[in-house]
C-alpha positions as CSV (number, residue, x, y, z in Angstrom):
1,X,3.2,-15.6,39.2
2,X,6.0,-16.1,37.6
3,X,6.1,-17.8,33.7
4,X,7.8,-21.0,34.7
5,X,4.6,-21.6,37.1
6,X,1.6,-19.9,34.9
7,X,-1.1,-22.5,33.4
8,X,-0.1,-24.2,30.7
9,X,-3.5,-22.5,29.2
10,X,-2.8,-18.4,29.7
11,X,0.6,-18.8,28.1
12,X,-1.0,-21.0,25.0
13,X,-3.2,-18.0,24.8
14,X,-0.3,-14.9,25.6
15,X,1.7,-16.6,23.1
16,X,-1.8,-16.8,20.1
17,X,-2.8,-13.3,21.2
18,X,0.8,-12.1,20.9
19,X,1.0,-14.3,17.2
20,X,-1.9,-12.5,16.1
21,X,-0.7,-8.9,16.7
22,X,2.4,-10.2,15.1
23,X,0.4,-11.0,11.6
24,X,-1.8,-7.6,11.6
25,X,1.2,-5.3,11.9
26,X,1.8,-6.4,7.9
27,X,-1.8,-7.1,7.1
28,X,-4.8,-5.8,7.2
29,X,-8.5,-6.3,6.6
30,X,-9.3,-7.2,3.1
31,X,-13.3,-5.9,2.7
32,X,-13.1,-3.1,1.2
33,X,-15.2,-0.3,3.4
34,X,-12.8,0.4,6.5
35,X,-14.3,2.8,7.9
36,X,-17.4,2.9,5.9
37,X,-20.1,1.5,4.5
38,X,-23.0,0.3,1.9
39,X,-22.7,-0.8,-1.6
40,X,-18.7,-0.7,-3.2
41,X,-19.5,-2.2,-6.6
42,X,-15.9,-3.3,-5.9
43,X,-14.9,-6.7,-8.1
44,X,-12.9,-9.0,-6.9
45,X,-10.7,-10.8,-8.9
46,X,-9.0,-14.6,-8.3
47,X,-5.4,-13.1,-7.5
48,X,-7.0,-10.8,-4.6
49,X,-7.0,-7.5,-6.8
50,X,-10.0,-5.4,-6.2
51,X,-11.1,-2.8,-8.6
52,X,-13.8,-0.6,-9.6
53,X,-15.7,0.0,-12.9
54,X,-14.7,3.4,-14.4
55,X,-17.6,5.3,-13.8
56,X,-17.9,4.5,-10.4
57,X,-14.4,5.8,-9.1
58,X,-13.6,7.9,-6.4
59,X,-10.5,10.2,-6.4
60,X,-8.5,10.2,-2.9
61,X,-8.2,13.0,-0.5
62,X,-4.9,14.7,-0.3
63,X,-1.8,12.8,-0.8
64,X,0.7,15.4,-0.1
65,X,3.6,16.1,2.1
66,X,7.5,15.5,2.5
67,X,9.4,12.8,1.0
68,X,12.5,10.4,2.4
69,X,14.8,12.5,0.9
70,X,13.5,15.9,2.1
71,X,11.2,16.8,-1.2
72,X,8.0,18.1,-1.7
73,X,5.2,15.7,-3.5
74,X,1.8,15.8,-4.4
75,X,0.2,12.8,-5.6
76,X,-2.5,15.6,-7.7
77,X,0.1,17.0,-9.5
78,X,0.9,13.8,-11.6
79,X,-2.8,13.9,-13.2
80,X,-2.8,12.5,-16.8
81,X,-0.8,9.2,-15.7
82,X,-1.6,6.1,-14.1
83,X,0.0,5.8,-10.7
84,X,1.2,3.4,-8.3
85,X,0.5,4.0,-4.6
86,X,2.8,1.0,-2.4
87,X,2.1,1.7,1.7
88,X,5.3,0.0,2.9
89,X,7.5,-0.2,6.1
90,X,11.4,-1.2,6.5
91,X,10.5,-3.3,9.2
92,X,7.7,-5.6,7.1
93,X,8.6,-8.9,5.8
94,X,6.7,-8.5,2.7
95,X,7.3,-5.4,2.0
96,X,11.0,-6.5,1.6
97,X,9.7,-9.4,-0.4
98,X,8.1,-7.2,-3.2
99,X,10.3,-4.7,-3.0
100,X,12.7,-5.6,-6.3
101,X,9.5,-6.4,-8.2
102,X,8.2,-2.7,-7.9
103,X,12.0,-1.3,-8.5
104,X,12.2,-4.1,-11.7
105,X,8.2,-2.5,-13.1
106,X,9.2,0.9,-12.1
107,X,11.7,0.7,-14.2
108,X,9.9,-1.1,-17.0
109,X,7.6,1.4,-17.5
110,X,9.4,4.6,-16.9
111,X,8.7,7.1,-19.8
112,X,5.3,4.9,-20.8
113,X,2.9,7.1,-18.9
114,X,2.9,5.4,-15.1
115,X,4.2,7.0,-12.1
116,X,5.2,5.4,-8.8
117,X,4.9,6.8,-5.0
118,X,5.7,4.8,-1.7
119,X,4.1,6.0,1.5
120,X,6.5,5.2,3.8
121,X,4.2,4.7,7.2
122,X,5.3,3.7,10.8
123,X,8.7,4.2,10.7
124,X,9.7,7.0,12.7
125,X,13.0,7.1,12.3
126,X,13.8,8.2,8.3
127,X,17.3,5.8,8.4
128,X,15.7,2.5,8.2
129,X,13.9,3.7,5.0
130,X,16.4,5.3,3.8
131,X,18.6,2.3,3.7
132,X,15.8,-0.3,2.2
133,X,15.5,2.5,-0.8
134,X,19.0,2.2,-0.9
135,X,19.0,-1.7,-0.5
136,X,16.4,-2.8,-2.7
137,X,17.8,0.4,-5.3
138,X,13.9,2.0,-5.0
139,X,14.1,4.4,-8.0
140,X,10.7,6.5,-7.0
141,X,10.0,8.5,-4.4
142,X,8.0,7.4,-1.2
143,X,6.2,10.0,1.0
144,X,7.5,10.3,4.9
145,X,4.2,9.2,6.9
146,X,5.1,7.8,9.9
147,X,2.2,8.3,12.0
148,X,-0.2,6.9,9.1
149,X,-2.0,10.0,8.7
150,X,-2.1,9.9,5.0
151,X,-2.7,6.3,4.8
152,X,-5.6,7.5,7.3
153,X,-6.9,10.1,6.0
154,X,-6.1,10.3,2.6
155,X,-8.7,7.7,1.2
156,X,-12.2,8.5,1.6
157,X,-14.2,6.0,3.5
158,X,-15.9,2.7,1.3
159,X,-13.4,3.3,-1.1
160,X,-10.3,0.8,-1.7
161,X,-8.4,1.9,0.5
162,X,-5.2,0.5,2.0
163,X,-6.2,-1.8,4.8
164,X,-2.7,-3.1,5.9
165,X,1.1,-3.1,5.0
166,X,2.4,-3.4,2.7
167,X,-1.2,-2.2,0.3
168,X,-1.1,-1.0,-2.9
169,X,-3.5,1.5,-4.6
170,X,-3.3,2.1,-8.5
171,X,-4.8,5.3,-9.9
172,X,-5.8,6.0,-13.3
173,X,-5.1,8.8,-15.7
174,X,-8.2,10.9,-14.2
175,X,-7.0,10.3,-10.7
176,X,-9.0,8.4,-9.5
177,X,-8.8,4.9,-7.3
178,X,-9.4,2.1,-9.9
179,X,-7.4,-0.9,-8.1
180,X,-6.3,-2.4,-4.9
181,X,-4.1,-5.3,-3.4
182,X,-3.8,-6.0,0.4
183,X,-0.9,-8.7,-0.3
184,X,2.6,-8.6,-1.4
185,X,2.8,-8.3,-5.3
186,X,5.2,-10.2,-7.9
187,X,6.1,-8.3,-10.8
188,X,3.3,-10.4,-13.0
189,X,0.6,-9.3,-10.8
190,X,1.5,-6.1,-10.2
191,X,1.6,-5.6,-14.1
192,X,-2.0,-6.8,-13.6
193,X,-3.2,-4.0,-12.0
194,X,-1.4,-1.7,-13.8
195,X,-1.8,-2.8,-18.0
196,X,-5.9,-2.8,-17.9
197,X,-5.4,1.3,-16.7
198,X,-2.8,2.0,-19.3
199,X,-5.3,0.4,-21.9
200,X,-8.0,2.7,-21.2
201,X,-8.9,5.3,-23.9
């Protein structure tokens, strides 16, 4: 059957079906437990942040591995600072979006004790990366994931983990996953997430 003759009903629902895979390659779920289960004690607040008491964190599994530009990294070894975990992709809208707003607080807070890591995930050719770093003048290093293992397998399960693209994950000083946002940030809110973890004593 060819297009021009199909129902007027099966291409209403090729074209909702192929809208809605559309949408999920830059979201993702937003309840907290992919992949797990039970009570979260995670509080959510009005600008979609979730975040978790400080006695009731978890620290992720290993975030490890090679960067864009050919480094080592390991997320462990910047214990004692507050750090920024942005899961992002050259080919998602939003990511592109916030993009100068994590280059403008990056930059804001270098030296003051916060650290920033992309995980660069599903693009499996380094270029494209590459040139948004270079586009969008990225002055952190993001971690090469292109298959999403780290994004995976790197966040134990019922924890706040990244659910979609772009997510970001903020850990505090100890390490440990304190805050989560499943939508593109502004400069404003991601200061939000961060400020609260910097107060801490």
């Amino acid at each position: 059957m060819s297009f021009s003759r199909a129902p007027r009903g099966i291409l209403l629902t090729a074209a909702a079906l192929t809208t809605a895979l559309t949408l999920t390659a830059c979201s993702g779920g937003s309840n907290g437990t992919s992949g797990g289960g039970g009570n979260t004690n995670f509080v959510t607040n009005t600008g979609g942040v979730e975040t978790v008491a400080k006695g009731e964190r978890t620290a992720p599994g290993k975030l490890a591995g090679e960067t864009l530009d050919g480094k080592r990294l390991d997320v462990a070894d910047l214990g004692g600072k507050v750090v920024v975990l942005n899961v992002w992709g050259s080919w998602c809208g939003p990511c592109r979006a916030e993009a100068k707003h994590f280059a403008k607080v990056a930059g804001d807070l270098k030296g003051k004790g916060v650290e920033f890591v992309g995980i660069n995930t599903r693009d499996h050719n380094k270029q494209p990366a590459l040139a948004f770093e270079k586009d969008y003048k990225v002055p952190y290093p993001s971690l090469y994931d292109p298959d999403g293992e780290l994004v995976l397998y790197g966040f134990p399960k019922g924890t706040l983990n990244p659910q979609g693209i772009p997510s970001t994950v903020v850990l505090d000083r100890d390490g440990k996953i304190a805050a989560r946002s499943l939508t593109a940030l502004d400069d404003t809110r991601l200061r939000k997430m961060i400020d609260p973890l910097l107060a801490e004593k």
